[in-house]
MARKOL-718278 format. One record per residue: x, y, z of N, C-alpha, C, O in turn. Coordinates in steps of 0.2 Angstrom, whole numbers, padded with zeros to 4 digits, always signed. Layout:
MARKOL-718278
XYZXYZXYZXYZ ...
//
This chain:
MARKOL-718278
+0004-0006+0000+0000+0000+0000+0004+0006+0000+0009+0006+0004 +0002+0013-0005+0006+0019-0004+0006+0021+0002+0001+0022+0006 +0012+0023+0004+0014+0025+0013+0009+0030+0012+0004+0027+0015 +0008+0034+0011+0004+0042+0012-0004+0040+0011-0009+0044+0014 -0005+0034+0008-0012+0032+0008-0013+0028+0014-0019+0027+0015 -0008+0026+0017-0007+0021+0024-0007+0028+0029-0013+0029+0032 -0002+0034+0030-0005+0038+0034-0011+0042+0033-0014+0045+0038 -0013+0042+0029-0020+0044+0028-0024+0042+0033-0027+0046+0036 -0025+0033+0033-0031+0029+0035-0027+0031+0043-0031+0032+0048 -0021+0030+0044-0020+0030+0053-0024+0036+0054-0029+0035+0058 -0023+0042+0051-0025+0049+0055-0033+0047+0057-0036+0047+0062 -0034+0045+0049-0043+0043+0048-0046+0039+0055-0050+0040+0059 -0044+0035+0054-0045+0030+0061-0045+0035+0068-0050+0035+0071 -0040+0038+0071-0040+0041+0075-0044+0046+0077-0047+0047+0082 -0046+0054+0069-0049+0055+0070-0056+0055+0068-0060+0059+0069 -0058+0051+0066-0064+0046+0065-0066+0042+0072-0071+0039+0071 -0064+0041+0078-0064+0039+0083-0069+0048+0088-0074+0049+0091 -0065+0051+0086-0065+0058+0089-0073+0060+0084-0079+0060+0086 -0072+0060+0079-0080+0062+0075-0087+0057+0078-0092+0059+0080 -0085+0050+0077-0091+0048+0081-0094+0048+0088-0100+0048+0090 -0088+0049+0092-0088+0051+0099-0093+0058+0099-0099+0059+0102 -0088+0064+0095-0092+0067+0098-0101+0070+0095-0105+0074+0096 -0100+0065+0090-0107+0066+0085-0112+0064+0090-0116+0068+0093 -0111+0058+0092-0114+0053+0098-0117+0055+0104-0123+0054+0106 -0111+0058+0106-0112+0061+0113-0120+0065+0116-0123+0062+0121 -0122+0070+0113-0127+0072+0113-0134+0069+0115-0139+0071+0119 -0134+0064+0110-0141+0059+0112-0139+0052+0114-0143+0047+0113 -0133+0052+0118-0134+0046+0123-0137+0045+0126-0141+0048+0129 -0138+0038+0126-0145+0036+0132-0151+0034+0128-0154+0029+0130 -0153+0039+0121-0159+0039+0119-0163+0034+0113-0159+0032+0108 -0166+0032+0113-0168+0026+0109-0167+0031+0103-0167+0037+0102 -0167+0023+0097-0168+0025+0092-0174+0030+0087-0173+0034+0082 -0180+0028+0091-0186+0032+0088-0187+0038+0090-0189+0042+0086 -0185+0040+0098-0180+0047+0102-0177+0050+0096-0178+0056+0094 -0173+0047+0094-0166+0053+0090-0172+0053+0084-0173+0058+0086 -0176+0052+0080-0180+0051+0075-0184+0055+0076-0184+0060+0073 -0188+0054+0082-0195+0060+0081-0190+0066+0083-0190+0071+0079 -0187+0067+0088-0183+0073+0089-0177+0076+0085-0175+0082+0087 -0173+0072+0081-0168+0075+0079-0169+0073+0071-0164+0074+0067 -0174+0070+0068-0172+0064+0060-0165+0062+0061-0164+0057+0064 -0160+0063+0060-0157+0060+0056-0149+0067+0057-0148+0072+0055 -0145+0063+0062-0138+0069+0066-0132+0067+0062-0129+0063+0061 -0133+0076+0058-0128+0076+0052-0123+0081+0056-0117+0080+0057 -0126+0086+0059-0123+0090+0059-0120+0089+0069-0124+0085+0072 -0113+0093+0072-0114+0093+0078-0118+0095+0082-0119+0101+0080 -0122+0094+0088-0124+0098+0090-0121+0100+0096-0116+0098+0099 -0126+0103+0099-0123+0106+0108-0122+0101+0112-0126+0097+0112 -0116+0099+0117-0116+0094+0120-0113+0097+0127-0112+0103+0127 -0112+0094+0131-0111+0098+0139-0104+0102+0138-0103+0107+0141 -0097+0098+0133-0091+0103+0134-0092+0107+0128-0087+0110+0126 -0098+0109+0125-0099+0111+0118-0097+0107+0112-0093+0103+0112 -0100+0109+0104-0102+0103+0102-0094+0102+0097-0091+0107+0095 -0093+0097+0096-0086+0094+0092-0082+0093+0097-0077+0094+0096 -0084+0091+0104-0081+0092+0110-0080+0082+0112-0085+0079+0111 -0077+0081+0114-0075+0073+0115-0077+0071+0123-0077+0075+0128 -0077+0064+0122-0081+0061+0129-0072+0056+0131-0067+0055+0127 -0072+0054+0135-0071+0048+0139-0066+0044+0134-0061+0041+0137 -0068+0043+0127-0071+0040+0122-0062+0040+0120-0057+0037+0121 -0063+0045+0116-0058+0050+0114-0053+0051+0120-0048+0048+0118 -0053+0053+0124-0048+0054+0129-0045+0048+0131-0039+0049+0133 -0048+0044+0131-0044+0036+0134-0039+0035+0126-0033+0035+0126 -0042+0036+0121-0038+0034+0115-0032+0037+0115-0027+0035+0113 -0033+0044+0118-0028+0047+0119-0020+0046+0120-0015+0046+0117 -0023+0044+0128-0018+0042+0132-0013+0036+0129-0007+0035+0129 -0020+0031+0127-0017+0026+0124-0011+0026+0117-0006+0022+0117 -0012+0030+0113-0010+0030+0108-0002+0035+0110+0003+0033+0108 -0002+0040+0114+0003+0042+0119+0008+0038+0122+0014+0039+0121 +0007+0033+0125+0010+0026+0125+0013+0024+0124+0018+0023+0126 +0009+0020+0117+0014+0016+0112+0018+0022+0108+0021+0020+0103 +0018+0027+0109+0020+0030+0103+0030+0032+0110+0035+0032+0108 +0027+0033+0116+0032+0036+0121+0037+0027+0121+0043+0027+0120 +0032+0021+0121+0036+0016+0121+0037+0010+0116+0038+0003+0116 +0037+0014+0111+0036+0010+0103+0033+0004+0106+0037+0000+0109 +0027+0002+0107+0021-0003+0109+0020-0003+0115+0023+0001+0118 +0016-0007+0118+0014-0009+0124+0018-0008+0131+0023-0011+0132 +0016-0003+0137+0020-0003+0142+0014-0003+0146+0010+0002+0146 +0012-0007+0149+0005-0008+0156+0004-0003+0161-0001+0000+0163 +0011-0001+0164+0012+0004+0169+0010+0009+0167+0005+0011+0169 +0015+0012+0160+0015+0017+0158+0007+0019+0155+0004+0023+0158 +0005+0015+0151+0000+0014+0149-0006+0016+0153-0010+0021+0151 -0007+0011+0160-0013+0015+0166-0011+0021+0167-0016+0025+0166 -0006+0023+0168-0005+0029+0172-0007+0034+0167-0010+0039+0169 -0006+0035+0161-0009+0041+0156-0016+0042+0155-0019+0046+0153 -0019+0034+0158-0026+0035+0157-0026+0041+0163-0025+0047+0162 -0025+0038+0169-0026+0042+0177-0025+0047+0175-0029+0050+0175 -0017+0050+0172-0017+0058+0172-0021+0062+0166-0022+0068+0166 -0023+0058+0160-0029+0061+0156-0036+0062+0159-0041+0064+0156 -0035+0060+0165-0042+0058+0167-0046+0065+0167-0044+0070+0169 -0050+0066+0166-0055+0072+0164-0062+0072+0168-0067+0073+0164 -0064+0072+0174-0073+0069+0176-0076+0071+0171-0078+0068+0167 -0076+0078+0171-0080+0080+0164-0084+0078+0157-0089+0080+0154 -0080+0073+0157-0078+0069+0149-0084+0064+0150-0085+0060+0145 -0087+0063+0154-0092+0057+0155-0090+0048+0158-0092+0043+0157 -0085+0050+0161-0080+0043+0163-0087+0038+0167-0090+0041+0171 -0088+0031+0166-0091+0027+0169-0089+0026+0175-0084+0029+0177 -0092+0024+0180-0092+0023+0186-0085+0019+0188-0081+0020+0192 -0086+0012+0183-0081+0006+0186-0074+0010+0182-0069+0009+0185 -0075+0013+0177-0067+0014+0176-0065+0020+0179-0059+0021+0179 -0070+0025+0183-0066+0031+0186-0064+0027+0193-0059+0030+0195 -0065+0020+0197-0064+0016+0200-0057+0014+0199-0052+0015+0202 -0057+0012+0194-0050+0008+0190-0043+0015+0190-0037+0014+0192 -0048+0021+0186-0041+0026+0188-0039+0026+0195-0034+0024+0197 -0044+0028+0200-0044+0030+0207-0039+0024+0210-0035+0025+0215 -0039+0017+0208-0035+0014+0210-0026+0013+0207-0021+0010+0209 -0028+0017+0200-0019+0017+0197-0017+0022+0202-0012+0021+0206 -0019+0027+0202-0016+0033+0204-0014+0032+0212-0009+0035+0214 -0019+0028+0216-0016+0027+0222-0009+0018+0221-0008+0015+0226 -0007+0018+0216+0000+0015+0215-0003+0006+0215+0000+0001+0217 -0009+0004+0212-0011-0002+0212-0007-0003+0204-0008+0001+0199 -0003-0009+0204-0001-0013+0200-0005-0014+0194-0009-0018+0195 -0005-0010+0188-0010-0013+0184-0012-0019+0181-0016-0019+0177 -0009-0025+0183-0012-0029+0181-0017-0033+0186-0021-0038+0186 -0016-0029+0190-0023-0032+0196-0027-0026+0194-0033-0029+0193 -0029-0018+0193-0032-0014+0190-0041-0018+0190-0045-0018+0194 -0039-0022+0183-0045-0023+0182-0050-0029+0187-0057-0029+0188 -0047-0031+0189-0047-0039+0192-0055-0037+0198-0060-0040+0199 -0049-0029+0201-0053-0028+0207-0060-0024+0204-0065-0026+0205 -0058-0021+0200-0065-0016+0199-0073-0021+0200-0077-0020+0204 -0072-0027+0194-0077-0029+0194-0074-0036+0195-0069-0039+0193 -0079-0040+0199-0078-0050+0201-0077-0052+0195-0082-0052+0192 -0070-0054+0192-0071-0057+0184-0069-0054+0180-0067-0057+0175 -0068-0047+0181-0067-0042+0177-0073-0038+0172-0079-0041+0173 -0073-0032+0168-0079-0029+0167-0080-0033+0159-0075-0036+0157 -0084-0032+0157-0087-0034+0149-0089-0029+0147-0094-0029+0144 -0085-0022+0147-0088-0017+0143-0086-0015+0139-0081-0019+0137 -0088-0009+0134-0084-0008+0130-0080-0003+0130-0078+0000+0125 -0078-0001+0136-0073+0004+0137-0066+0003+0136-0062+0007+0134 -0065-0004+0136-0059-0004+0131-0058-0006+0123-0054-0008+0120 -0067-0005+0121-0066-0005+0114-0066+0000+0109-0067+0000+0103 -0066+0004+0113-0071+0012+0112-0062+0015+0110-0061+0019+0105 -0056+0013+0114-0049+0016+0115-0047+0011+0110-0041+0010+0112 -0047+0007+0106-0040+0005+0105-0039+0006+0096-0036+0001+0094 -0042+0011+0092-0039+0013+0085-0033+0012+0084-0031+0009+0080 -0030+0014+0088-0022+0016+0090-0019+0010+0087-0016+0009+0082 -0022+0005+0092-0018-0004+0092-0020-0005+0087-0015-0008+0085 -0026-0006+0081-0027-0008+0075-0025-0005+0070-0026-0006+0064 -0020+0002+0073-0018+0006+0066-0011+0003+0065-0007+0001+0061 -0008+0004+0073+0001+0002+0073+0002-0005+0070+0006-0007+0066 -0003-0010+0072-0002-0017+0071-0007-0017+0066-0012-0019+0068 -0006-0016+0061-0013-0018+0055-0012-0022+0052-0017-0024+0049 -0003-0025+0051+0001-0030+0049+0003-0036+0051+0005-0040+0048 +0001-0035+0058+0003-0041+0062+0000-0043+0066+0002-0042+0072 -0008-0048+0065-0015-0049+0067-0012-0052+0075-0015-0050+0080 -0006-0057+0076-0006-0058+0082-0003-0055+0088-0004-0057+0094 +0002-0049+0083+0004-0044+0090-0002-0038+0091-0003-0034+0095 -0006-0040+0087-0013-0036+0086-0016-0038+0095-0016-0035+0100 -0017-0044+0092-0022-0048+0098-0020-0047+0104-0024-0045+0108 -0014-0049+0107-0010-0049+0112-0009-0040+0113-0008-0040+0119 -0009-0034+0110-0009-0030+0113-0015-0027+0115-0015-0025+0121 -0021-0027+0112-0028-0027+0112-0028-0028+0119-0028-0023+0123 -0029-0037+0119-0030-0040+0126-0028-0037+0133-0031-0037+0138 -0020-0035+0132-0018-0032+0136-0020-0026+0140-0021-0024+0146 -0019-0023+0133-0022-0012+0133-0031-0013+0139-0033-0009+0143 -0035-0020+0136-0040-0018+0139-0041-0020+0148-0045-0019+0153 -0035-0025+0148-0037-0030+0155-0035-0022+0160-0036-0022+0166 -0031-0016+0158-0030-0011+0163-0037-0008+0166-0038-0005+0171 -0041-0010+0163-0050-0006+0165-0055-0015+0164-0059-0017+0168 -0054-0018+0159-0058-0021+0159-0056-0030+0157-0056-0033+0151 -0054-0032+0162-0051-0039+0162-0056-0045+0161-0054-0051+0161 -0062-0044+0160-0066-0051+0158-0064-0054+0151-0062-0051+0146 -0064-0059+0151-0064-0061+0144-0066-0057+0137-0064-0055+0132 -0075-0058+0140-0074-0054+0133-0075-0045+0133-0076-0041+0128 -0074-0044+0138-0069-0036+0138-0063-0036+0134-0061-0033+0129 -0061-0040+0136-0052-0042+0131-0054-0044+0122-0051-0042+0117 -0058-0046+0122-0061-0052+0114-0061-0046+0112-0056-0043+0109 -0067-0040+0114-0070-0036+0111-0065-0030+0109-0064-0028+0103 -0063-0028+0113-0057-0024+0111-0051-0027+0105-0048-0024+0100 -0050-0034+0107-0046-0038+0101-0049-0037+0095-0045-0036+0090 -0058-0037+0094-0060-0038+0088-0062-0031+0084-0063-0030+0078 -0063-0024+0090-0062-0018+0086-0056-0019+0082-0056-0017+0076 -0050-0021+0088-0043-0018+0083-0042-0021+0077-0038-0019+0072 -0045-0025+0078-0045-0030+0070-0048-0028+0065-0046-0029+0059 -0054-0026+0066-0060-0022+0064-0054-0015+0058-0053-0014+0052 -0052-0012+0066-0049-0006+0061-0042-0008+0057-0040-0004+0053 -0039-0014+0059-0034-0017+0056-0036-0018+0048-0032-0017+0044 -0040-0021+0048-0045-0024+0041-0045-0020+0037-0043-0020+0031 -0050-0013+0042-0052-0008+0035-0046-0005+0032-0046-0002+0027 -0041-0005+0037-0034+0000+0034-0033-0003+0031-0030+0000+0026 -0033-0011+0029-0028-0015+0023-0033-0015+0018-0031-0017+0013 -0039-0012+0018-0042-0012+0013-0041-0004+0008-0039+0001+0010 -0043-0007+0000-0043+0000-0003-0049+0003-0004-0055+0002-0006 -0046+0009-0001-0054+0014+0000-0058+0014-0007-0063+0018-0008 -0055+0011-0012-0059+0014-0019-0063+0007-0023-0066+0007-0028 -0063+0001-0018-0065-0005-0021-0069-0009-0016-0067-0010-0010 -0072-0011-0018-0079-0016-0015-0076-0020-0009-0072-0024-0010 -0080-0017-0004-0078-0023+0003-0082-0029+0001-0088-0028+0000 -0079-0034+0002-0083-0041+0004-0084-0042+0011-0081-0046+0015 -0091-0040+0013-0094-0038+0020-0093-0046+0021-0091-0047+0027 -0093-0051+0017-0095-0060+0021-0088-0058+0023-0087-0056+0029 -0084-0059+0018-0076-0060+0022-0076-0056+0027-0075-0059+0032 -0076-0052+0028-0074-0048+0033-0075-0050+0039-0069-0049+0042 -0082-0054+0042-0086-0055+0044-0082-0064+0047-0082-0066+0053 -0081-0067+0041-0079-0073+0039-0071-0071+0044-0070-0074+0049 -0068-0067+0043-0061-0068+0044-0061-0065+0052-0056-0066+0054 -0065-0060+0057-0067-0061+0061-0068-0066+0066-0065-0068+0070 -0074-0069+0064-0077-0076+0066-0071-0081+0069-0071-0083+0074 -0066-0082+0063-0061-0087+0064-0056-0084+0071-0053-0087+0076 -0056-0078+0071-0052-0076+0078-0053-0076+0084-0049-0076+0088 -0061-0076+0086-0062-0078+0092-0061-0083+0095-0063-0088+0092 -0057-0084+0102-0055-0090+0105-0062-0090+0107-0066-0085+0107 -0062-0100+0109-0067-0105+0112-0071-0099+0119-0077-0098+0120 -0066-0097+0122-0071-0095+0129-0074-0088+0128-0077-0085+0133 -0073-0085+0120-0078-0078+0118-0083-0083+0114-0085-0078+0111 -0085-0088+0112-0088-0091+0108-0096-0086+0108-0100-0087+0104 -0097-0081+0112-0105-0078+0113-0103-0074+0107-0107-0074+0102 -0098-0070+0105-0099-0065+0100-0099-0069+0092-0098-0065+0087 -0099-0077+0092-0099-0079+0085-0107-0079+0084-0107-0077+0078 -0113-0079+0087-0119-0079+0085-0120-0073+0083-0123-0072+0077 -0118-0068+0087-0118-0060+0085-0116-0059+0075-0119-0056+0071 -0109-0062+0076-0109-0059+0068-0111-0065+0064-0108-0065+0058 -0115-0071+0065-0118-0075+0062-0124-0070+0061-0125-0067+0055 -0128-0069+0065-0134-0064+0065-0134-0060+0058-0138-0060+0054 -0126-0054+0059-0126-0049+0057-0126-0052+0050-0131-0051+0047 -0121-0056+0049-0122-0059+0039-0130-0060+0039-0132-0059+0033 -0134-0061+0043-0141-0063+0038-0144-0058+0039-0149-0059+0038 -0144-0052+0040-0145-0046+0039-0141-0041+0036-0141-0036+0038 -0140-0042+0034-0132-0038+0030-0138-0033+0025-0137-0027+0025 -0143-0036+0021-0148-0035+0019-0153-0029+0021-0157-0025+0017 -0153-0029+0027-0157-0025+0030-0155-0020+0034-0158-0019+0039 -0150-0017+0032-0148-0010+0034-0153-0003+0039-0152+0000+0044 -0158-0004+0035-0161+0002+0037-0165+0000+0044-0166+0005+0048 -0167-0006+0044-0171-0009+0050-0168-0007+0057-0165-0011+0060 -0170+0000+0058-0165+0000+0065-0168-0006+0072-0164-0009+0076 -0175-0006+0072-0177-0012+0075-0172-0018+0076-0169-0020+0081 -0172-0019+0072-0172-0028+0071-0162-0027+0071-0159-0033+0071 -0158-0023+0071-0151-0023+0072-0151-0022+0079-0148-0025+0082 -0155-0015+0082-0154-0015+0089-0158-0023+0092-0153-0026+0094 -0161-0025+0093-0164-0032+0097-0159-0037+0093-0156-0041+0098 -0157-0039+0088-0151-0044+0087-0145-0044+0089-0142-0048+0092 -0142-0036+0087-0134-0035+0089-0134-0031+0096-0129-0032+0100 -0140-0028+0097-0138-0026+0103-0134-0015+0102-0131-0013+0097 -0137-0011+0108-0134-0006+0106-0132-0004+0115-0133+0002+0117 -0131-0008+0119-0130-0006+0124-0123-0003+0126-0120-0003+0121 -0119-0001+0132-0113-0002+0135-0107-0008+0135-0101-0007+0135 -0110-0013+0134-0107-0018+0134-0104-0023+0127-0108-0023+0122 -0098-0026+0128-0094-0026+0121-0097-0030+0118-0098-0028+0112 -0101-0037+0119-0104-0040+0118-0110-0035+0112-0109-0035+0106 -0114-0031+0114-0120-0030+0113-0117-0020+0110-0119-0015+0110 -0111-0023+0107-0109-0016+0103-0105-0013+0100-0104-0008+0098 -0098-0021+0098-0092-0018+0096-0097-0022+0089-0098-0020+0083 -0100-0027+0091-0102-0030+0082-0107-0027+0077-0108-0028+0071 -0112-0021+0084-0116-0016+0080-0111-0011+0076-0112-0009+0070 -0107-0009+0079-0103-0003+0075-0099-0007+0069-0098-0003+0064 -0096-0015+0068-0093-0014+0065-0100-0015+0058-0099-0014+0052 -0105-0019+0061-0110-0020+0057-0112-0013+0054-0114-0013+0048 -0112-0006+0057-0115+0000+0054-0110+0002+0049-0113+0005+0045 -0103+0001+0049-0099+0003+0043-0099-0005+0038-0097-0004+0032 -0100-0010+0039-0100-0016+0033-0105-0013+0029-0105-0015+0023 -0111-0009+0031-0117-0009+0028-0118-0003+0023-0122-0002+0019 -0112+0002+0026-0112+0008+0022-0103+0009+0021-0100+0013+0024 -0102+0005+0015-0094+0005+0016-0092+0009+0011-0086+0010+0010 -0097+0011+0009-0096+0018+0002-0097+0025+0006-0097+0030+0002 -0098+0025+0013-0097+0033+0015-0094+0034+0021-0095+0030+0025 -0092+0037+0022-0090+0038+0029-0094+0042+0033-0093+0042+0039 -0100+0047+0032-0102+0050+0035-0110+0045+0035-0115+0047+0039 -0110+0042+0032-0117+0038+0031-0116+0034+0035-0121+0033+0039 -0109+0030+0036-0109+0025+0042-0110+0027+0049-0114+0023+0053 -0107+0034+0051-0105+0033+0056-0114+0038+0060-0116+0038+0065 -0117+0042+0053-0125+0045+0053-0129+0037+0056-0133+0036+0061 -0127+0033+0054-0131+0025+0054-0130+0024+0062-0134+0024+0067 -0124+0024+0062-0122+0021+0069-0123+0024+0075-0125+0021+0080 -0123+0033+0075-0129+0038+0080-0136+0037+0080-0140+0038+0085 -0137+0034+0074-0144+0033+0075-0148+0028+0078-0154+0029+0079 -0144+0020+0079-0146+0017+0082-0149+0018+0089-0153+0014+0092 -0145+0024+0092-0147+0025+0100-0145+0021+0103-0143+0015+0101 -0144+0022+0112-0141+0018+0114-0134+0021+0118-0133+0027+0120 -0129+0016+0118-0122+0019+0120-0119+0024+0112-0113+0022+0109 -0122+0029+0110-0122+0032+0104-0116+0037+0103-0114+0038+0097 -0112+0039+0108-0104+0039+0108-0100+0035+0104-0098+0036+0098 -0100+0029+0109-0097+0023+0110-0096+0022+0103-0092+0025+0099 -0102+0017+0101-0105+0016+0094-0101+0020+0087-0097+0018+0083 -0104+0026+0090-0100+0031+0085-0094+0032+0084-0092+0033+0078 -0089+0032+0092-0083+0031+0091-0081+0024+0084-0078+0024+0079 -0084+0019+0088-0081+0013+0086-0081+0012+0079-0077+0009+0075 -0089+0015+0077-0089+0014+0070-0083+0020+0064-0080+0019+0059 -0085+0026+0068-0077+0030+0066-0073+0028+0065-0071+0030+0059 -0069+0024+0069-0064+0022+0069-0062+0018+0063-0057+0019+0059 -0068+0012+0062-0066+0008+0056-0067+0009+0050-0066+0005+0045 -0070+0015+0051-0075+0020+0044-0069+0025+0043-0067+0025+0037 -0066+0028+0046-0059+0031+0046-0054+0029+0043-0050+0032+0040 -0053+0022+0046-0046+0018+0044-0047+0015+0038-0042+0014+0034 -0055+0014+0035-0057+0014+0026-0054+0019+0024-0048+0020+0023 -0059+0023+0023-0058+0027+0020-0053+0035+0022-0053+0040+0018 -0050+0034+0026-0045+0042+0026-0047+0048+0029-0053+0050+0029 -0042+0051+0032-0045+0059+0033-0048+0061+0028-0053+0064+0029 -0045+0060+0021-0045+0063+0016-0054+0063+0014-0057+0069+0013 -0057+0055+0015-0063+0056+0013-0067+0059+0020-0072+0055+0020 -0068+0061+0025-0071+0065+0029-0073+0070+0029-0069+0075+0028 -0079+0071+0029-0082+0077+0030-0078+0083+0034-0076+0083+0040 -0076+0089+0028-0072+0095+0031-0075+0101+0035-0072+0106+0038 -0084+0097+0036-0087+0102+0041-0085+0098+0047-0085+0102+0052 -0083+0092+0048-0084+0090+0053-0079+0091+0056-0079+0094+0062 -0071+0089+0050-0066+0090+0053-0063+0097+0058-0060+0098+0063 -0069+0104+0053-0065+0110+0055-0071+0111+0063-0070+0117+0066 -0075+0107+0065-0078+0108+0070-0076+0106+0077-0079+0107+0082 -0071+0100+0077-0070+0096+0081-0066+0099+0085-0063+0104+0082 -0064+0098+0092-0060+0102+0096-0055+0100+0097-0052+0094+0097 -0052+0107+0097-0044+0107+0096-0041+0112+0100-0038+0117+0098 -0042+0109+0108-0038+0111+0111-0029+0110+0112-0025+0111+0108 -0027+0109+0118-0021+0107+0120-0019+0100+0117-0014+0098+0115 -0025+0094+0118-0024+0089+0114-0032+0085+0113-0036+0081+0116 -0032+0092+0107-0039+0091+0105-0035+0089+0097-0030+0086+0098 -0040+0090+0089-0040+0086+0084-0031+0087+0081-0029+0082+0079 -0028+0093+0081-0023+0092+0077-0018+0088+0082-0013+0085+0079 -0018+0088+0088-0014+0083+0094-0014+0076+0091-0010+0072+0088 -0022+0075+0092-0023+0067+0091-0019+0065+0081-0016+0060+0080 -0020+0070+0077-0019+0068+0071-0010+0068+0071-0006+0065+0067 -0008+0071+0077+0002+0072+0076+0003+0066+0080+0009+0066+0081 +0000+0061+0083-0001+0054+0086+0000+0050+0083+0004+0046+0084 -0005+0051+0077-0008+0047+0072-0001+0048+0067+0000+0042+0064 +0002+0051+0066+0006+0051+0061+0013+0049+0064+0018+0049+0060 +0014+0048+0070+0019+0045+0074+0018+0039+0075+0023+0036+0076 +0013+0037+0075+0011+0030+0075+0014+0026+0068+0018+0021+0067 +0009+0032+0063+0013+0028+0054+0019+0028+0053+0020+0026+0047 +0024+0032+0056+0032+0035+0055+0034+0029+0061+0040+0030+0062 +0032+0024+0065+0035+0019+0068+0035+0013+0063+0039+0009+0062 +0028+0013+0060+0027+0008+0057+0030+0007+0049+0030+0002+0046 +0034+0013+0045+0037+0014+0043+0045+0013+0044+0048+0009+0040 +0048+0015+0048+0053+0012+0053+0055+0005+0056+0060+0003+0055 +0050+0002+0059+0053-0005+0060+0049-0011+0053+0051-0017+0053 +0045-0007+0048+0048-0013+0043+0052-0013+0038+0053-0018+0035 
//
């Protein structure tokens, strides 16, 4: 792939994480027929609590993360908790259990017990799948150092199994769409097909999920029957397979995927990140919407920050091959 077309899709994935987040943000919580009778159909940002183009939780965890791998050319666990703990923002809408999870790095808890304590088992959410664009854009070549960092990045907030899977199969998700050419026909089976084969035996619940999704592959518009199949809740299970289902269905836009994926309602951030992400790593900065880009916040390490991340990220990935 042309390197410039490969930094492209990094920037896209990252800030495609940052556009669904904050498209989402607004009508979190709300059912789909909610965002319908009251808003039809969220093109534009609107007002949201930090103001609109304004990022959650979502984005800020991405942050930290991608800060990281980039301070310790890949994965460092220490290093890694502790930037979530000093990004921490309450503001930003942080979950109960992971503001838990910082409150314990910061008072010097070892991260590999982090997640263990938060929840009995570990969490199932998608809080560590909402962060990891980063690990699907640096590894987009290397499906197994994919896996093993994924799993890792999430057991710091959410150590259940399929806390770990789901964040594993974003990153693969956004690893997929990067190897793909933004200008030729995705094979949504394969996609889907080559997913399925990655999950280990003890995540076995997310193979019905995109068995579902292939028989409806058809039925895009049915916001119904995607929410009650796939699920549009908090948890990884019931939301990394909607998101990546809202960009298989709309692989020809980026701003259609990620309009689909707010509109299901629900964890509508999340979603939006998630579908972002992989909607980004298609198709590129380049093809994004320039209303969106030029509205998105850019503070100290608002969109031009995340995009010089992103571009550090693909000046590694050039370097060590």
């Amino acid at each position: 792939m042309d390197s410039f077309l490969l930094k492209d899709k990094f920037i896209g994935s990252m800030l495609g994480t940052h556009i669904g987040d904050a498209l989402g943000m607004p009508v979190e919580g709300k059912g789909y027929e909610a965002i319908e009778k009251n808003f039809g159909e969220i093109r534009d940002m609107l007002d949201a609590r930090l103001g609109a183009g304004t990022y959650t939780d979502d984005t800020e965890m991405m942050i930290a993360l991608a800060e990281s791998l980039v301070e310790h050319r890949g994965f460092n666990g220490q290093d890694m908790a502790q930037r979530f703990a000093d990004n921490f923002n309450p503001d930003r809408g942080y979950g109960s259990g992971t503001i838990q999870a910082l409150f314990m790095i910061k008072s010097g808890m070892p991260w590999e017990e982090v997640g263990e304590r938060v929840f009995y088992g570990g969490s199932f959410g998608n809080g560590s799948s909402m962060r990891v664009a980063p690990i699907g854009a640096l590894y987009y070549n290397s499906p197994v150092k994919l896996h093993e960092v994924a799993c890792l990045s999430s057991r710091i907030t959410h150590a259940h199994i399929l806390g770990m899977e789901g964040a594993a199969l974003q990153a693969m998700a956004v690893s997929k769409a990067i190897n793909l050419h933004p200008h030729k026909n995705v094979d949504a089976r394969q996609f889907i097909d080559d997913l399925i084969r990655s999950i280990p035996l003890e995540a076995d619940i997310y193979k019905p999920k995109f068995k579902v999704m292939e028989a409806i592959l058809e039925t895009p518009d049915d916001k119904k029957v995607v929410v009650e199949m796939l699920g549009h809740d908090s948890s990884a299970p019931n939301s990394v397979p909607t998101a990546i289902y809202s960009f298989l269905t709309h692989t020809h836009d980026f701003e259609e995927a990620v309009v689909y994926a707010v509109g299901l309602g629900g964890d509508t951030d999340t979603i939006g990140a998630m579908t972002g992400a992989i909607s980004g790593g298609f198709h590129g900065k380049s093809r994004i919407p320039s209303r969106w880009l030029e509205i998105l916040e850019n503070g100290r390490k608002g969109r031009d920050y995340i995009e010089m991340l992103a571009v550090k990220l693909w000046k590694m990935t050039s370097v060590d091959s």
